[in-house]
C-alpha atoms as a printed R data frame, in Angstrom:
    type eleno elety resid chain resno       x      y       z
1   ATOM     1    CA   UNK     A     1   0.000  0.000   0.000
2   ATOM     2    CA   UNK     A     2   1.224  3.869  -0.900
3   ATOM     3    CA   UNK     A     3   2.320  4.878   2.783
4   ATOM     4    CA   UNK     A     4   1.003  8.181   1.729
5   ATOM     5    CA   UNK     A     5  -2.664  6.899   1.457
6   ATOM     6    CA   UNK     A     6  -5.108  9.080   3.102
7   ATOM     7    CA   UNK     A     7  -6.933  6.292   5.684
8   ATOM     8    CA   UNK     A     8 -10.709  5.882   5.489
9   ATOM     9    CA   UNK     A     9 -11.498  7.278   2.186
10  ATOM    10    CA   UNK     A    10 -14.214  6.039   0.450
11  ATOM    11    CA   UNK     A    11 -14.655  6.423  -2.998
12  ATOM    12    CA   UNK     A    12 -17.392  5.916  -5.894
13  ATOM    13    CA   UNK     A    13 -16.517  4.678  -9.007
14  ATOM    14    CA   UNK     A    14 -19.150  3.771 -11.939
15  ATOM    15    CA   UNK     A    15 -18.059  2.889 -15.493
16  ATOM    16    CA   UNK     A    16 -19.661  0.550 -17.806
17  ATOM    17    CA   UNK     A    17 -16.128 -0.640 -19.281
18  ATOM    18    CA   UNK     A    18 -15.136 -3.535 -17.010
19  ATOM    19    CA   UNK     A    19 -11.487 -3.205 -17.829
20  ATOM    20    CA   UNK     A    20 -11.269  0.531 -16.747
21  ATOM    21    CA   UNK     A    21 -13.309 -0.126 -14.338
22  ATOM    22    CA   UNK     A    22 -11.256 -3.074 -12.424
23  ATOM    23    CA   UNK     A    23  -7.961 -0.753 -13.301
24  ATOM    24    CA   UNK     A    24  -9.824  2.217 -11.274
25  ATOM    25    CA   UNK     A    25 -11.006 -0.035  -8.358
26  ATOM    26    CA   UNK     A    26  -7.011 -1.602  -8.381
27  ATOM    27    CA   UNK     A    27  -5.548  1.978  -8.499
28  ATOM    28    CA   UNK     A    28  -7.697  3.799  -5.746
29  ATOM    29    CA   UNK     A    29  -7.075  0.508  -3.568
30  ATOM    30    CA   UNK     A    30  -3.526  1.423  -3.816
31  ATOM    31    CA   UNK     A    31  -4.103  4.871  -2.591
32  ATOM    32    CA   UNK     A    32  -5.937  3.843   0.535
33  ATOM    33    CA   UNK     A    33  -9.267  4.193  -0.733
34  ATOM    34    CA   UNK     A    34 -12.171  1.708   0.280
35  ATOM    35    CA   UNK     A    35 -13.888  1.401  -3.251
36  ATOM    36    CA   UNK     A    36 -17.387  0.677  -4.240
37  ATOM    37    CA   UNK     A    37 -17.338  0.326  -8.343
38  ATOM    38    CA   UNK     A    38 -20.106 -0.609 -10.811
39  ATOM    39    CA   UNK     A    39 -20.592 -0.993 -14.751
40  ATOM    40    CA   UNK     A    40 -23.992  1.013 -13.820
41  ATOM    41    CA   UNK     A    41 -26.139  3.459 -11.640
42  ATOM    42    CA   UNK     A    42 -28.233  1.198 -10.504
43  ATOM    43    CA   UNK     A    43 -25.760 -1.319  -8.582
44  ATOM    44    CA   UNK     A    44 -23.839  1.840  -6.501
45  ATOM    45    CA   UNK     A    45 -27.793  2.844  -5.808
46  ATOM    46    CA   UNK     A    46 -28.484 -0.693  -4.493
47  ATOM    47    CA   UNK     A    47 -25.090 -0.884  -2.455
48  ATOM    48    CA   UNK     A    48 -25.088  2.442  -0.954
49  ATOM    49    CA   UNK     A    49 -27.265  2.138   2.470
50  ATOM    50    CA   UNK     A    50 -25.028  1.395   5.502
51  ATOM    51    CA   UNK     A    51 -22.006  2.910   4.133
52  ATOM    52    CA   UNK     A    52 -20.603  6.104   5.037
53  ATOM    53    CA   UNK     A    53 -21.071  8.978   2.623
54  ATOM    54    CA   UNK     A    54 -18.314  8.460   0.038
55  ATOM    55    CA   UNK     A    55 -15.522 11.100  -0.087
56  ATOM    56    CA   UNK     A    56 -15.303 11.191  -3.969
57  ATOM    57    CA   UNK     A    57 -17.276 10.113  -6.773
58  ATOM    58    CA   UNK     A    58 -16.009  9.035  -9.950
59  ATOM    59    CA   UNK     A    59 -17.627  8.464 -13.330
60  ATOM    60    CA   UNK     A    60 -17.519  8.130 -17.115
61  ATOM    61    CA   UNK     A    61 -19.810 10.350 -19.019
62  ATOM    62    CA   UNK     A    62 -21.223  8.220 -21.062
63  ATOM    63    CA   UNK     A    63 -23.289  5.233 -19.072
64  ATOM    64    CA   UNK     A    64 -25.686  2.488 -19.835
65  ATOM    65    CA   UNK     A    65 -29.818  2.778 -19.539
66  ATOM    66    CA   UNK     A    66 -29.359  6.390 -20.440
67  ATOM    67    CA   UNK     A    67 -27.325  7.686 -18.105
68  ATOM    68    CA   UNK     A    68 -25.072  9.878 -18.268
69  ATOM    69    CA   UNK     A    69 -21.796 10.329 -15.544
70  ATOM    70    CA   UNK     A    70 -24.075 13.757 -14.936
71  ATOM    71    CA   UNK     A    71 -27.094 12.026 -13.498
72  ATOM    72    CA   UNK     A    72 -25.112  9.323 -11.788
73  ATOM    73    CA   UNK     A    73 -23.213 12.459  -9.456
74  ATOM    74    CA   UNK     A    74 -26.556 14.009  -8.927
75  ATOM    75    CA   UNK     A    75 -28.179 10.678  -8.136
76  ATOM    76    CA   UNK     A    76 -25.427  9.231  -5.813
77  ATOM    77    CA   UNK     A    77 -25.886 13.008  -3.966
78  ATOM    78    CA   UNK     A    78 -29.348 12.478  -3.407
79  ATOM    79    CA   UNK     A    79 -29.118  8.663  -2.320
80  ATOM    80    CA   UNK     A    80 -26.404 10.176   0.079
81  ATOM    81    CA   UNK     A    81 -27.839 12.790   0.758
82  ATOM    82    CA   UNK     A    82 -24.941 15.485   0.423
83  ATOM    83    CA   UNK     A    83 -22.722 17.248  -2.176
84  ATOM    84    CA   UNK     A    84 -20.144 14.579  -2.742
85  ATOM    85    CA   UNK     A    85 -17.421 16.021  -4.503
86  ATOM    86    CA   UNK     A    86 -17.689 14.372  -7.988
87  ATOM    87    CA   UNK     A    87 -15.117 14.095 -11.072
88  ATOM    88    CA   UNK     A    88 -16.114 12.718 -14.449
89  ATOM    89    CA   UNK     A    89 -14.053 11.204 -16.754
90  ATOM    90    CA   UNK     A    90 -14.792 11.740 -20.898
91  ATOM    91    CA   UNK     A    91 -13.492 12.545 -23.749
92  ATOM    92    CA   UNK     A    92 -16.280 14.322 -25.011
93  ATOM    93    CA   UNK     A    93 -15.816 18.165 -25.309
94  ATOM    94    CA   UNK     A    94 -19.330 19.220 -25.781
95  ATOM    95    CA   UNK     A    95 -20.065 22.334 -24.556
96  ATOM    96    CA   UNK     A    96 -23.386 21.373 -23.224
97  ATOM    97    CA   UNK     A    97 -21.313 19.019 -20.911
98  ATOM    98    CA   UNK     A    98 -19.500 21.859 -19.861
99  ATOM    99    CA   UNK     A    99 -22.339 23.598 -18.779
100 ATOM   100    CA   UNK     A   100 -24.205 20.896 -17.121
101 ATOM   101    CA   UNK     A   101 -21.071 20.171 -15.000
102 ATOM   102    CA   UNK     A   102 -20.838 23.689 -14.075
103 ATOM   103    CA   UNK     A   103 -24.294 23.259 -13.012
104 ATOM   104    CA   UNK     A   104 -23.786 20.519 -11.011
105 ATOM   105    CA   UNK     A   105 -20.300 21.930  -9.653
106 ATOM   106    CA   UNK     A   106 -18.998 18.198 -11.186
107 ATOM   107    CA   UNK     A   107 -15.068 18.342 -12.683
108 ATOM   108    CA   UNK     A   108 -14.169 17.416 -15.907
109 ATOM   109    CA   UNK     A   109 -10.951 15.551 -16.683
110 ATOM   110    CA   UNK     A   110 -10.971 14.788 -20.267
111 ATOM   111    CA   UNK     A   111  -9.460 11.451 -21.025
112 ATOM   112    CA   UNK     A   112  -6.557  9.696 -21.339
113 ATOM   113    CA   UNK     A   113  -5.687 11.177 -17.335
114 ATOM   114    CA   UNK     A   114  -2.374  9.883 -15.812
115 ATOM   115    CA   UNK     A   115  -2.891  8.565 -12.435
116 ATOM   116    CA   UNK     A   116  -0.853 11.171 -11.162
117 ATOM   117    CA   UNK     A   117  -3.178 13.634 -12.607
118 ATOM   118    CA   UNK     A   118  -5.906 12.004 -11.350
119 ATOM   119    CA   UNK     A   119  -4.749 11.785  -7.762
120 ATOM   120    CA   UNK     A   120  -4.084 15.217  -7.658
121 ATOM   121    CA   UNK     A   121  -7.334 16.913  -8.618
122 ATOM   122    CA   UNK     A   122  -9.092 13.641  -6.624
123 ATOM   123    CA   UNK     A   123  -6.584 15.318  -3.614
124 ATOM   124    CA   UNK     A   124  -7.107 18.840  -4.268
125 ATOM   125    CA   UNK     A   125 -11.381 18.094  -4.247
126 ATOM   126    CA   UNK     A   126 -11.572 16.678  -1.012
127 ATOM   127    CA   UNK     A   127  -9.320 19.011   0.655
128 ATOM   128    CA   UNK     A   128 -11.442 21.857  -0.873
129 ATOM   129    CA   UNK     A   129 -14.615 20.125   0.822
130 ATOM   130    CA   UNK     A   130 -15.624 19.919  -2.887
């Protein structure tokens, strides 16, 4: 384990490619994280009562059963029942994404992100409170 893992964070991760979404799960292990990760909205829905409010939540843009990574923040919020801090992963550079994550104070990290990258804005949004 990275001795410099923050302890007890709890993180959110929903992608509906099972490869990225084992290498996210693996990765945020490494950091310390305790992980909950689905292919869909549905499953992090069903799995979310009795576990603490998650301290980041991660997700593609583009989701199955018409989601998008936009809904899934604002429905993990609501299940949770607070303003999780939220990043989404995409390449898409539409600027109606752009405004709907503005709107939903979500980050955008266009894709391919290092790790490193991704760490550090994952760092820098919890230590902001968001």
């Amino acid at each position: 384990m990275d001795m410099s893992a923050k302890p007890d964070r709890f993180a959110v991760v929903i992608d509906d490619e099972s490869i990225i979404l084992a290498g996210m799960e693996i990765m945020l292990d490494t950091w310390g994280y305790q992980v909950l990760a689905a292919e869909d909205v549905e499953t992090v829905l069903a799995c979310l009562p009795g576990r603490p409010v998650p301290d980041v939540i991660l997700s593609d843009y583009r989701l199955r059963d018409g989601w998008s990574g936009i809904t899934a923040v604002r429905a993990v919020r609501e299940a949770c029942g607070a303003a999780v801090p939220a990043i989404i992963l995409t390449g898409d550079t539409g600027p109606e994404l752009i405004v709907a994550a503005k709107a939903e104070q979500v980050r955008i990290l266009h894709k391919p992100v290092q790790p490193s990258d991704l760490r550090r804005h994952i760092d820098a949004l919890i230590d902001s409170g968001g």
